[in-house]
C-alpha positions as CSV (number, residue, x, y, z in Angstrom):
1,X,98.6,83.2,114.5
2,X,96.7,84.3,111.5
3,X,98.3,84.1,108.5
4,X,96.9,85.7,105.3
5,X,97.5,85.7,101.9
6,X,98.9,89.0,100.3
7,X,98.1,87.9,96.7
8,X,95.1,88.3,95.2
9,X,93.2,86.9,92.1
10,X,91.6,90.0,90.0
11,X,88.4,90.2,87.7
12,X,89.7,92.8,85.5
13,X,87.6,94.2,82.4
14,X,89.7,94.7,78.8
15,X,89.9,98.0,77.8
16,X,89.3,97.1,74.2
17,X,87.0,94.6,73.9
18,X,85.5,94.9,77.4
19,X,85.9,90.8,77.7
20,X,86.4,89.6,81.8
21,X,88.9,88.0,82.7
22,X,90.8,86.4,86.1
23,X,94.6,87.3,86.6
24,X,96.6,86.9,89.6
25,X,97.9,90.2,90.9
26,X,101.7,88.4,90.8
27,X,101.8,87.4,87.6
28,X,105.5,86.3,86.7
29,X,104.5,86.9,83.0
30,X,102.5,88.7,80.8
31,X,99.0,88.1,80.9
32,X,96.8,89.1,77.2
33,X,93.2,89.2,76.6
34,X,91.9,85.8,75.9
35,X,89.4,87.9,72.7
36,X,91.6,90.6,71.3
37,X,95.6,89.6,72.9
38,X,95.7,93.1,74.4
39,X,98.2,93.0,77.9
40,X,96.2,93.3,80.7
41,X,99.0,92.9,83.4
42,X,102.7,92.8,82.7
43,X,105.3,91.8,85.6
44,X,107.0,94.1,87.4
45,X,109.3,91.9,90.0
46,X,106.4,92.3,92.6
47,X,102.8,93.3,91.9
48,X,102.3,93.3,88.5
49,X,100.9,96.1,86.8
50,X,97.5,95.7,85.6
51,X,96.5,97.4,82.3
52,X,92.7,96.8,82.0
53,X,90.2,98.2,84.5
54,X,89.8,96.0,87.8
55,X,86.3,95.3,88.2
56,X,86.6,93.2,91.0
57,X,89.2,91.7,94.0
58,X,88.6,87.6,94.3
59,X,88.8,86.2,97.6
């Protein structure tokens, strides 16, 4: 049996200062940029909903 993961880690690019930065797709809390503070994702009891653009989906 092959069990995988259904969370992700995601590069995702700020929409202000265009910074990079890695947020899990789950997050319980709400993530800001590490530059500017601007939320990138903010929970929603599941996935959480990412506010920047995701550049890229780490395996």
């Amino acid at each position: 049996m092959n069990k995988r993961a259904r969370s992700k880690f995601l590069k995702v690019k700020c929409n202000d200062c265009k910074s990079e930065q890695i947020v899990f797709d789950r997050a319980s809390s709400s993530v800001r940029c590490n530059v500017c503070g601007r939320t990138l994702a903010e929970p929603r009891g599941g996935k959480a909903e990412i506010k920047g653009e995701i550049i890229e989906v780490l395996k």
